[in-house]
C-alpha atoms as an extended CHARMM CRD file, in Angstrom:
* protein
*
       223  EXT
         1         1  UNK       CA           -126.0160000000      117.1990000000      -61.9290000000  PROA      1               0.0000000000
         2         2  UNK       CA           -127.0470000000      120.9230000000      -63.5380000000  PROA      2               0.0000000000
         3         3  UNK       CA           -130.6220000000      120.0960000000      -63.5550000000  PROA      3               0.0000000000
         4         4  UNK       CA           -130.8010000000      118.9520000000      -60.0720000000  PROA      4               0.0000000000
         5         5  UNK       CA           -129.5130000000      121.6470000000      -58.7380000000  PROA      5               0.0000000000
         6         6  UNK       CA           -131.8350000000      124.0670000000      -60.3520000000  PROA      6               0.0000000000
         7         7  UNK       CA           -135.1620000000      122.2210000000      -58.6640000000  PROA      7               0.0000000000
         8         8  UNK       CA           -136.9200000000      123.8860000000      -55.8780000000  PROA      8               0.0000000000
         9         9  UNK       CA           -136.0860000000      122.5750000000      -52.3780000000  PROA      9               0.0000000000
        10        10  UNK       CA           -140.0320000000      121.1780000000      -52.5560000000  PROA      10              0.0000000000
        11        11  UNK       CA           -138.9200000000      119.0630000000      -55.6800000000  PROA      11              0.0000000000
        12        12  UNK       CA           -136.8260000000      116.8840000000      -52.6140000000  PROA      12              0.0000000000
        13        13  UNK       CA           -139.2900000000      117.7650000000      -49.4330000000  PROA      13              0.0000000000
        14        14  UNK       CA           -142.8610000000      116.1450000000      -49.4080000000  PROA      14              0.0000000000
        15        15  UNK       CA           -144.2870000000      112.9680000000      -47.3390000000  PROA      15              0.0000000000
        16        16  UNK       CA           -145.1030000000      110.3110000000      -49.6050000000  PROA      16              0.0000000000
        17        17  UNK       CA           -148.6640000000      109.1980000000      -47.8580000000  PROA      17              0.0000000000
        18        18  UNK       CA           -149.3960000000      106.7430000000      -51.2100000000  PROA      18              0.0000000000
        19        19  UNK       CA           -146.5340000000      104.6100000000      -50.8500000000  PROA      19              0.0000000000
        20        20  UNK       CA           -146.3410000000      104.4100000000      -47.1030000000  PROA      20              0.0000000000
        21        21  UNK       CA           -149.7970000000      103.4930000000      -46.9270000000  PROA      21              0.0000000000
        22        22  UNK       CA           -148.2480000000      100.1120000000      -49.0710000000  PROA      22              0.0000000000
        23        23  UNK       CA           -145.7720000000       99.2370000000      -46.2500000000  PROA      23              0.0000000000
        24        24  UNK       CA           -146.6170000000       95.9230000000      -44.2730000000  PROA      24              0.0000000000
        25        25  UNK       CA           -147.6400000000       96.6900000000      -40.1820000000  PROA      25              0.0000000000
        26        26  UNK       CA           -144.9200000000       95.8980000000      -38.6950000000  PROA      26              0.0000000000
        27        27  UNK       CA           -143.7840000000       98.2340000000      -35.8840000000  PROA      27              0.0000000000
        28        28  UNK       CA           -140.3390000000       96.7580000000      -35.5390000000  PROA      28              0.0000000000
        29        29  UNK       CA           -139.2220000000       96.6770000000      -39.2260000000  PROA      29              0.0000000000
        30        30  UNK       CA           -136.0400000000       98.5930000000      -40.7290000000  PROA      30              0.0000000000
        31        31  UNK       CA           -136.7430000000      100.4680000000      -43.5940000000  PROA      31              0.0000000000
        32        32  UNK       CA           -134.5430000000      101.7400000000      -46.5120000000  PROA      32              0.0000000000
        33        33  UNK       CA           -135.6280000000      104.4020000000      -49.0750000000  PROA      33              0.0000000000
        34        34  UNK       CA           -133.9900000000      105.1410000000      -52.1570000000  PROA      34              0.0000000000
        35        35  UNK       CA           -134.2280000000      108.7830000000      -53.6770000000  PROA      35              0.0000000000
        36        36  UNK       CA           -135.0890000000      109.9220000000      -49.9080000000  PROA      36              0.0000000000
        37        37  UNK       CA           -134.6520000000      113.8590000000      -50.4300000000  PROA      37              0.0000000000
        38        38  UNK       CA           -134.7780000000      115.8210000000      -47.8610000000  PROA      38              0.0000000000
        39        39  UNK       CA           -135.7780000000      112.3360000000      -45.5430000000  PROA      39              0.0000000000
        40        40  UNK       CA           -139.1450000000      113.5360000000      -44.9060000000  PROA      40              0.0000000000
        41        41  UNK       CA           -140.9900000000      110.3760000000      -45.8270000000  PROA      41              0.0000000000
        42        42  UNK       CA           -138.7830000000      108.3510000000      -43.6480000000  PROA      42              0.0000000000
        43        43  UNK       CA           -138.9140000000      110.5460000000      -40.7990000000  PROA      43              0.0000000000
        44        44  UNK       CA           -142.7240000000      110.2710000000      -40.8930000000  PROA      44              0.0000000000
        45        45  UNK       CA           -142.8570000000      106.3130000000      -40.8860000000  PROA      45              0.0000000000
        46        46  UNK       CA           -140.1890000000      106.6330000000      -37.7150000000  PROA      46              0.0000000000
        47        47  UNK       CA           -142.6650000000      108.9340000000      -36.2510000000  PROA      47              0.0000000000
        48        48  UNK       CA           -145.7870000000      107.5870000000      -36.6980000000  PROA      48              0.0000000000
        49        49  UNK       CA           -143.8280000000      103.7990000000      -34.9600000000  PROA      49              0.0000000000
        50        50  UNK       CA           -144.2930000000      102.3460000000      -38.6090000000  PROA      50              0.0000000000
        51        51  UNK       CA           -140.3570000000      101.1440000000      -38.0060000000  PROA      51              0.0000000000
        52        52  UNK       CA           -137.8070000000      100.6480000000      -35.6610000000  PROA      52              0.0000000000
        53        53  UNK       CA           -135.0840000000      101.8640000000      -37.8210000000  PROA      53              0.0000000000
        54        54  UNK       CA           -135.4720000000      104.1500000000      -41.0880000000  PROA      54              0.0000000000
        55        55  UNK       CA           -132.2340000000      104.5230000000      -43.2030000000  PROA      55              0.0000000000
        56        56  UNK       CA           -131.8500000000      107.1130000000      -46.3320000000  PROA      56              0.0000000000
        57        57  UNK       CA           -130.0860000000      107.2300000000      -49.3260000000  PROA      57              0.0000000000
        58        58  UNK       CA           -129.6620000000      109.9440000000      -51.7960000000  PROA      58              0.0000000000
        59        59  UNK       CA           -127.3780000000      111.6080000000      -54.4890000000  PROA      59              0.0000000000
        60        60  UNK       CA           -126.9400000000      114.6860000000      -52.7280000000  PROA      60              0.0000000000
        61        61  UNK       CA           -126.6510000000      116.2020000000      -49.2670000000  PROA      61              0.0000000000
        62        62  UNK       CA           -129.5700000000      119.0810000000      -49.3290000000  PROA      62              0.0000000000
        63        63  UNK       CA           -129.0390000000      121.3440000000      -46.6860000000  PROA      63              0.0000000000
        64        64  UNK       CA           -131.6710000000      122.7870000000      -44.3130000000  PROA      64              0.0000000000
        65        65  UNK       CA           -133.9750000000      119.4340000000      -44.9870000000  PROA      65              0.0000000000
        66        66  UNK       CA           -134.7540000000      116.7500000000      -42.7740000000  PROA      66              0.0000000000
        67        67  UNK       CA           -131.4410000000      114.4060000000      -43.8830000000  PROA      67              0.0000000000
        68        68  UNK       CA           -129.9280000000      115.0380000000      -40.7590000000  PROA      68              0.0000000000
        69        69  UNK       CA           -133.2070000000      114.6430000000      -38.3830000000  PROA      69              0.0000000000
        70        70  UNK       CA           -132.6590000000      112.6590000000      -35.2930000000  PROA      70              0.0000000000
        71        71  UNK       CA           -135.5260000000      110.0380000000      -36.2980000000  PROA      71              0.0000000000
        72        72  UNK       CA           -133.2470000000      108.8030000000      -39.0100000000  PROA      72              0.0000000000
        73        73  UNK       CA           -130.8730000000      106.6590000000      -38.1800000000  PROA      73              0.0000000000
        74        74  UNK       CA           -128.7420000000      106.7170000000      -40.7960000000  PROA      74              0.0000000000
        75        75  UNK       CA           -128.2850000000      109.1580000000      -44.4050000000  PROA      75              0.0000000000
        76        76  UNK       CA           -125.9180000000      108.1090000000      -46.4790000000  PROA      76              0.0000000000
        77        77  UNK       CA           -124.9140000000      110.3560000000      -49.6630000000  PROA      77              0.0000000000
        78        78  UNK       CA           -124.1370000000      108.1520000000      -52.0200000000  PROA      78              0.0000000000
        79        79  UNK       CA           -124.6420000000      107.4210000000      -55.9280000000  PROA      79              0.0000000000
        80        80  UNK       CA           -126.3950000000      103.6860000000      -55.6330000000  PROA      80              0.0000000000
        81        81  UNK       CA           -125.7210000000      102.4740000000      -59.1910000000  PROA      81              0.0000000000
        82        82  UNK       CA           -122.1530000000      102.7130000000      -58.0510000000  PROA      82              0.0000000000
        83        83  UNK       CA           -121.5430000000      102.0260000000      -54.4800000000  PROA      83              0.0000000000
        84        84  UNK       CA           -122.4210000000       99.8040000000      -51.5780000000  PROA      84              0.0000000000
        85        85  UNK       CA           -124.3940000000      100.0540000000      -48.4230000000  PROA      85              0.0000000000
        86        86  UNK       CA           -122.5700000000       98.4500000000      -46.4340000000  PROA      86              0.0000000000
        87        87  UNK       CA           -125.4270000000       96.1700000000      -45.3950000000  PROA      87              0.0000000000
        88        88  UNK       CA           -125.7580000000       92.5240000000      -44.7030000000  PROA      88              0.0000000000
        89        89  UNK       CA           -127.4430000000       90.3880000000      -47.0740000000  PROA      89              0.0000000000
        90        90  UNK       CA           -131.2780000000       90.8230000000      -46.0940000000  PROA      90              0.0000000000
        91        91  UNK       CA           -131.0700000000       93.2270000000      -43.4410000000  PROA      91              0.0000000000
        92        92  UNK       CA           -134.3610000000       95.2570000000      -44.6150000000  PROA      92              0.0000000000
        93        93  UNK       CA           -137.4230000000       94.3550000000      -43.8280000000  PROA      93              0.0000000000
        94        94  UNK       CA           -139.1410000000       96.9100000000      -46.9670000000  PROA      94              0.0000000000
        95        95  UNK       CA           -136.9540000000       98.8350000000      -49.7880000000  PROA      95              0.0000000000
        96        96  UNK       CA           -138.7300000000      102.2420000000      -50.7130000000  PROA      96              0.0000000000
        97        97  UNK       CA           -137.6550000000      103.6980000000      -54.1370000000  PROA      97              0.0000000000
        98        98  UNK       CA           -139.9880000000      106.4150000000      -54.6230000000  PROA      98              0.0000000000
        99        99  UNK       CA           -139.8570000000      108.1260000000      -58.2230000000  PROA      99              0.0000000000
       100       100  UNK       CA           -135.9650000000      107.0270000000      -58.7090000000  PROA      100             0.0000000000
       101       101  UNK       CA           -135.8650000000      104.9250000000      -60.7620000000  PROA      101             0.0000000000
       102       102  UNK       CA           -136.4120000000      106.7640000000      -64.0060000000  PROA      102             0.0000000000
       103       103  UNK       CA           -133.4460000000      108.7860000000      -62.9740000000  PROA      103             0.0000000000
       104       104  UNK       CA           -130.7060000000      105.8290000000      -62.8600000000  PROA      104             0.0000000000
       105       105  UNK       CA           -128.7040000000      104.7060000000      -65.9020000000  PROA      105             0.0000000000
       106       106  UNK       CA           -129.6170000000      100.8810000000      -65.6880000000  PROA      106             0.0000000000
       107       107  UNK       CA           -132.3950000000      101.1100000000      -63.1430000000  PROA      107             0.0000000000
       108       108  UNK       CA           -132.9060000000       96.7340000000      -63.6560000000  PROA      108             0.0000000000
       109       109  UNK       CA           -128.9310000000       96.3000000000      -61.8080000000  PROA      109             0.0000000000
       110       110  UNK       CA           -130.5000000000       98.7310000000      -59.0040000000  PROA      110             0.0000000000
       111       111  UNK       CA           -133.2350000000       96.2140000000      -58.6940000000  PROA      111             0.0000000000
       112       112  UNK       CA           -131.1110000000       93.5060000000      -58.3790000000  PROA      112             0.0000000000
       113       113  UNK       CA           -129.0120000000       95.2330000000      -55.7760000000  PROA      113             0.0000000000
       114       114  UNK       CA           -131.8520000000       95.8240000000      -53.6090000000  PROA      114             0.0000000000
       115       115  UNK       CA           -133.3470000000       92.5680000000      -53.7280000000  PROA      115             0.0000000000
       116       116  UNK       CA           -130.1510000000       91.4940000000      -51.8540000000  PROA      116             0.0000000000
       117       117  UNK       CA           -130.8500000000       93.6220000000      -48.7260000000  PROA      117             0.0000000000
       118       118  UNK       CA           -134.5030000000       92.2710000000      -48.4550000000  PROA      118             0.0000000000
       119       119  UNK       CA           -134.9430000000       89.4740000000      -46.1270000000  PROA      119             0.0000000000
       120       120  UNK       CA           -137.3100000000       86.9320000000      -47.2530000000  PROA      120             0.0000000000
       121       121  UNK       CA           -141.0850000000       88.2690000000      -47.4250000000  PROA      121             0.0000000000
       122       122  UNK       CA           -139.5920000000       91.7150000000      -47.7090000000  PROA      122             0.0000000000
       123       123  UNK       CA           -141.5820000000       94.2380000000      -49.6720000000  PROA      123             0.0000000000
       124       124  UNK       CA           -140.1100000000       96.6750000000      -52.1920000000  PROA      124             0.0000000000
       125       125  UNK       CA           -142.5350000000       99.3330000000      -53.1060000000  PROA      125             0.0000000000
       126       126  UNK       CA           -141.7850000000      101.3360000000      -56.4720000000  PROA      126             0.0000000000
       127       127  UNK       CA           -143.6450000000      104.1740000000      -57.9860000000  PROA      127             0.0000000000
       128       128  UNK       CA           -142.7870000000      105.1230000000      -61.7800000000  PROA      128             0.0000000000
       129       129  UNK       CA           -143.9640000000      107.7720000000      -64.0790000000  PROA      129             0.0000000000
       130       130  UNK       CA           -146.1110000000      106.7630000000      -66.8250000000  PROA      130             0.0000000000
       131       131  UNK       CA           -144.4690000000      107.8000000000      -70.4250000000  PROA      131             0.0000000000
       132       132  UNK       CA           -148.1520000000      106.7900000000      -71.8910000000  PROA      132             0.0000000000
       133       133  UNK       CA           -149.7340000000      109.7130000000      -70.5420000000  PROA      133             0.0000000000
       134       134  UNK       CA           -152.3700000000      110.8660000000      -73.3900000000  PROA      134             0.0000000000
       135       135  UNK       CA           -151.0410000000      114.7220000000      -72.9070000000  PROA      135             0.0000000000
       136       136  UNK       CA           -147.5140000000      113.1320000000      -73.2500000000  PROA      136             0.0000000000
       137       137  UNK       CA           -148.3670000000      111.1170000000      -76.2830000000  PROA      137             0.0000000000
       138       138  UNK       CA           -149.8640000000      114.2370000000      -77.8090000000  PROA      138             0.0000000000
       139       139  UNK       CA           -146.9490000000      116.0900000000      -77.5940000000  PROA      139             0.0000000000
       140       140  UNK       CA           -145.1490000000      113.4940000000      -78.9370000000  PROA      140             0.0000000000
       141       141  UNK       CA           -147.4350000000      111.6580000000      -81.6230000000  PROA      141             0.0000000000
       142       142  UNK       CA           -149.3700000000      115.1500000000      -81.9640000000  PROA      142             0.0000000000
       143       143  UNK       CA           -146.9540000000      117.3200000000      -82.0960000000  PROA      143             0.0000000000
       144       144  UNK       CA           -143.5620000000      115.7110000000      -83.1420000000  PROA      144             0.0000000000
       145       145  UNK       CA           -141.9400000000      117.1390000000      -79.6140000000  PROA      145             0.0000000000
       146       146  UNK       CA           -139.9800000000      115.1080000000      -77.0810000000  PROA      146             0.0000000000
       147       147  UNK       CA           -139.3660000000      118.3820000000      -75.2800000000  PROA      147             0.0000000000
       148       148  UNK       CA           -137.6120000000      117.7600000000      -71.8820000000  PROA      148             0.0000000000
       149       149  UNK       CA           -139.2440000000      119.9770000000      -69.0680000000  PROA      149             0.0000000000
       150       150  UNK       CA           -137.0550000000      121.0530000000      -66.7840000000  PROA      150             0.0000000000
       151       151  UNK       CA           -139.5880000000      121.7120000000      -63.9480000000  PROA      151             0.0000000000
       152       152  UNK       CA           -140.1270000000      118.2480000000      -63.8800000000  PROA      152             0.0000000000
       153       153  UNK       CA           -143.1220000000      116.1450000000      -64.9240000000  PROA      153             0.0000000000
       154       154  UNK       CA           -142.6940000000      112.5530000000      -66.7250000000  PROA      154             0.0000000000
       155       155  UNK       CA           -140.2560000000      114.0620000000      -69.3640000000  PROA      155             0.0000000000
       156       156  UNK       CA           -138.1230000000      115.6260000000      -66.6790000000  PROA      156             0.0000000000
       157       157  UNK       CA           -134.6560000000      116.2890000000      -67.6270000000  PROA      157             0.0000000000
       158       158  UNK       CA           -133.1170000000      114.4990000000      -65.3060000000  PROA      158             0.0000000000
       159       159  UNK       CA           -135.6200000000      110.9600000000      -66.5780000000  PROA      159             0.0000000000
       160       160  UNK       CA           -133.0570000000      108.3330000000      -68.4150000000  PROA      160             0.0000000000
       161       161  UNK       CA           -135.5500000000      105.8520000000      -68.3980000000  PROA      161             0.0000000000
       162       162  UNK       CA           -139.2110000000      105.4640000000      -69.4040000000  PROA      162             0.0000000000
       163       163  UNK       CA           -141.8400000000      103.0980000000      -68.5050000000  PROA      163             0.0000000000
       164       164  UNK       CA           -145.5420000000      101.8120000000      -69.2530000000  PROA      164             0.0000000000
       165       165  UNK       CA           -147.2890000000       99.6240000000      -66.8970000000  PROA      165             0.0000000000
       166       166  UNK       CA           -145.8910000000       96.7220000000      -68.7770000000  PROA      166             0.0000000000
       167       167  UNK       CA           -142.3260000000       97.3690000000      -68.0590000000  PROA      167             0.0000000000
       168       168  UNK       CA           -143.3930000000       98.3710000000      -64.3410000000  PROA      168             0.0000000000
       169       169  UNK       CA           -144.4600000000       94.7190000000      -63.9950000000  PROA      169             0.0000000000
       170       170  UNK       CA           -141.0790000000       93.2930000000      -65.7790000000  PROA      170             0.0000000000
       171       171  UNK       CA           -138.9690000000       95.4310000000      -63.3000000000  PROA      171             0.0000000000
       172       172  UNK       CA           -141.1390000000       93.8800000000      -60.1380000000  PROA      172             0.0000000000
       173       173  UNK       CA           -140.9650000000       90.3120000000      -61.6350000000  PROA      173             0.0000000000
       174       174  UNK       CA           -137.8450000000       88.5680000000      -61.0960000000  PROA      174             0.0000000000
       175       175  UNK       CA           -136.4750000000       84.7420000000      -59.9050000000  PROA      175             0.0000000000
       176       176  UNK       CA           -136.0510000000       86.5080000000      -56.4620000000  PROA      176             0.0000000000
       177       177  UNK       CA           -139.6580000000       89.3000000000      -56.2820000000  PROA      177             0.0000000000
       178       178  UNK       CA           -143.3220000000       88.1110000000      -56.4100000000  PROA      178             0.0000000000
       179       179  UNK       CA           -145.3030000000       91.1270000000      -57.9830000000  PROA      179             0.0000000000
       180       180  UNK       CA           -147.7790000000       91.4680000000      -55.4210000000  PROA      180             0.0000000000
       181       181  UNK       CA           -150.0110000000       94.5260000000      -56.7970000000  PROA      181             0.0000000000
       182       182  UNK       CA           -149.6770000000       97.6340000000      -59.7040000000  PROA      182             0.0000000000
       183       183  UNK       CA           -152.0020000000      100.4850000000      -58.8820000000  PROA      183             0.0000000000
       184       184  UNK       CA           -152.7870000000      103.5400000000      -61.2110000000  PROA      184             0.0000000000
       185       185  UNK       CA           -152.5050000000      106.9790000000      -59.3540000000  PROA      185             0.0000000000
       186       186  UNK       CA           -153.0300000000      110.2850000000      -60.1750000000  PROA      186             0.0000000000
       187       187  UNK       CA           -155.7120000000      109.5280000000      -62.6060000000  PROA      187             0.0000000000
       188       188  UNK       CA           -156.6980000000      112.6100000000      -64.8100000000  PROA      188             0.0000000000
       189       189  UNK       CA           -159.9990000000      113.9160000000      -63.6350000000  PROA      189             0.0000000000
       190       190  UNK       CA           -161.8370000000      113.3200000000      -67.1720000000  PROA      190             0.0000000000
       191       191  UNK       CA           -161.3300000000      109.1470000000      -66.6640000000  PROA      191             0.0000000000
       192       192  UNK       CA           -162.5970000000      109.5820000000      -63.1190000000  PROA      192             0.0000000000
       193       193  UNK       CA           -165.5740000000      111.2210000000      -63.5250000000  PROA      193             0.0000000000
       194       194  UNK       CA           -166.9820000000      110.5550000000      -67.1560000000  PROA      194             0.0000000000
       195       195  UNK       CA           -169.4450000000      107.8230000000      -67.5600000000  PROA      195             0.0000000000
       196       196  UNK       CA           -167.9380000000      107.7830000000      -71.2230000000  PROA      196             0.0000000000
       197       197  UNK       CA           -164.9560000000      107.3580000000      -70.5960000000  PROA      197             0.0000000000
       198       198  UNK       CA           -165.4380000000      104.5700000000      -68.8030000000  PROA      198             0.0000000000
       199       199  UNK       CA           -167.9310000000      102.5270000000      -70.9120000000  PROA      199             0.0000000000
       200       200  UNK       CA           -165.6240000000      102.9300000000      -73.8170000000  PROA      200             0.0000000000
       201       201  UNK       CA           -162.6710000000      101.9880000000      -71.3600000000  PROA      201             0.0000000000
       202       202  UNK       CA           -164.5740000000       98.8100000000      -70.7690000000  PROA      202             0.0000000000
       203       203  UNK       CA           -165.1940000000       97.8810000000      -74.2660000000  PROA      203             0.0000000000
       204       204  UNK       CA           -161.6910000000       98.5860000000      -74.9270000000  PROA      204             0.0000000000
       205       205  UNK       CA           -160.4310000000       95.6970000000      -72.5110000000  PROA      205             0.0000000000
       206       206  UNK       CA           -159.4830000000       98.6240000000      -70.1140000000  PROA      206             0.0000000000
       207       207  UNK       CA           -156.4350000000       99.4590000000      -72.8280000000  PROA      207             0.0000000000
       208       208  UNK       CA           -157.9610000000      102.9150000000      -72.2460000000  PROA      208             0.0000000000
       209       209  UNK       CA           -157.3820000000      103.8810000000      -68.8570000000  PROA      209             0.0000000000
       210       210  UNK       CA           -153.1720000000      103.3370000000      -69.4550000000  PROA      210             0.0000000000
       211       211  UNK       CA           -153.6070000000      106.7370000000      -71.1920000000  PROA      211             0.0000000000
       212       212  UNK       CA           -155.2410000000      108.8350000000      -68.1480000000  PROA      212             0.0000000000
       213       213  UNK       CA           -152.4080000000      107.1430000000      -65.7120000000  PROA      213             0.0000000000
       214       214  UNK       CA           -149.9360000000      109.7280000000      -64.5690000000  PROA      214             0.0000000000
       215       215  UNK       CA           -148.0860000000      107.1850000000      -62.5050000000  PROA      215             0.0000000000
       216       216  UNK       CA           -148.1970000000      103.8000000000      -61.4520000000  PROA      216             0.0000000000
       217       217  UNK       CA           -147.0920000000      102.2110000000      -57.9500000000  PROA      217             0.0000000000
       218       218  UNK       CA           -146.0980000000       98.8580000000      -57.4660000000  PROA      218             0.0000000000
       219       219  UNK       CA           -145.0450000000       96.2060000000      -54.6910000000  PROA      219             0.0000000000
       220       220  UNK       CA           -143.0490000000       93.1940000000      -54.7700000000  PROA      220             0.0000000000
       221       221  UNK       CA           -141.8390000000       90.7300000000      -52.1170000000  PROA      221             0.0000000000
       222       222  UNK       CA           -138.6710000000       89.1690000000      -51.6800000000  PROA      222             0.0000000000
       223       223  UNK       CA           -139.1190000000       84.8180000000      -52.3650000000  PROA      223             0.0000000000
């Protein structure tokens, strides 16, 4: 709890444009987000008539954010590895966990969890921090340092859990989730723009690019 509370108020208060821009059209749907902050995400999908009803969860009540904004129709403070809903059994129509679920103990049970609150052809829409990261495998192959940062960043201090793409794809790929896409974002500028890059990226069987990936998103549906 220490290192939370020493984050900015921006570390809980920005609109997350990439991973609404994965949510299905449908005006009417009920959305829940995981991790919601300060709610401004959800109070953006409510206002732009992307959903009928937005709900938000987090670990802590932050005040002078958007948690208590009239758009959302419900905030509940709550830690989810530990406690329920109090939803029926596919009530949501998409399950947001934006950059969460590094920060849970046993992020796979959360999974689970959520998957029971998606109705069938629900979405769940992840995005996870790359621990492949070439300046993050310098300092740690390079340098010998698994520093923590506590400004945040993939080795954040409040991370428990680290990913690659491969394990991205494992969480999203379960008897009950289709994997539907994985998208690299926040590319480093030097594998956008350099021819070099990317011919020896292609040679490489694209291994290369999981280096330049700061983060990847991901979507799954419910079967």
């Amino acid at each position: 709890m220490k290192y939370y509370s020493e984050k900015a108020n921006t570390y809980y208060t920005n609109v997350r444009e990439d991973l609404i821009s994965l949510m299905p059209d449908r005006s009417q749907q009920k959305v829940l987000e995981i991790g919601a902050g300060g709610g401004d995400t959800i109070v953006a999908i409510k206002e732009r008539g992307l959903a009928a009803e937005v709900v938000g969860v987090d670990l802590f009540a932050l005040p002078s954010t958007n948690q208590q904004h009239p758009f959302i129709d419900r905030f509940i403070i709550c830690d989810i590895e530990k406690e329920d809903l109090g939803y029926p059994d596919s009530y949501f129509d998409t399950v947001i966990c934006g950059d969460v679920l590094e920060h849970l103990v046993d992020p796979w049970s959360v999974v689970n969890k959520l998957i029971r609150y998606l109705n069938v052809g629900g979405s769940l829409i992840v995005s996870v921090p790359n621990i492949r990261y070439y300046k993050v495998m310098f300092k740690i192959l390079g340098q010998g340092d698994f520093g923590y940062d506590p400004k945040g960043g993939i080795l954040d201090k409040t991370h428990l859990r680290f990913f690659c793409r491969k394990n991205v794809v494992q969480l999203l790929t379960t008897p009950e989730l289709k994997l539907q896409k994985i998208m690299p974002i926040d590319y480093h500028p030097q594998y956008k723009f350099s021819t070099k890059v990317k011919v020896f990226n292609t040679l490489t069987g694209r291994m290369f690019e999981n280096f330049f990936v700061h983060q990847y998103l991901g979507v799954a549906t419910r079967v």
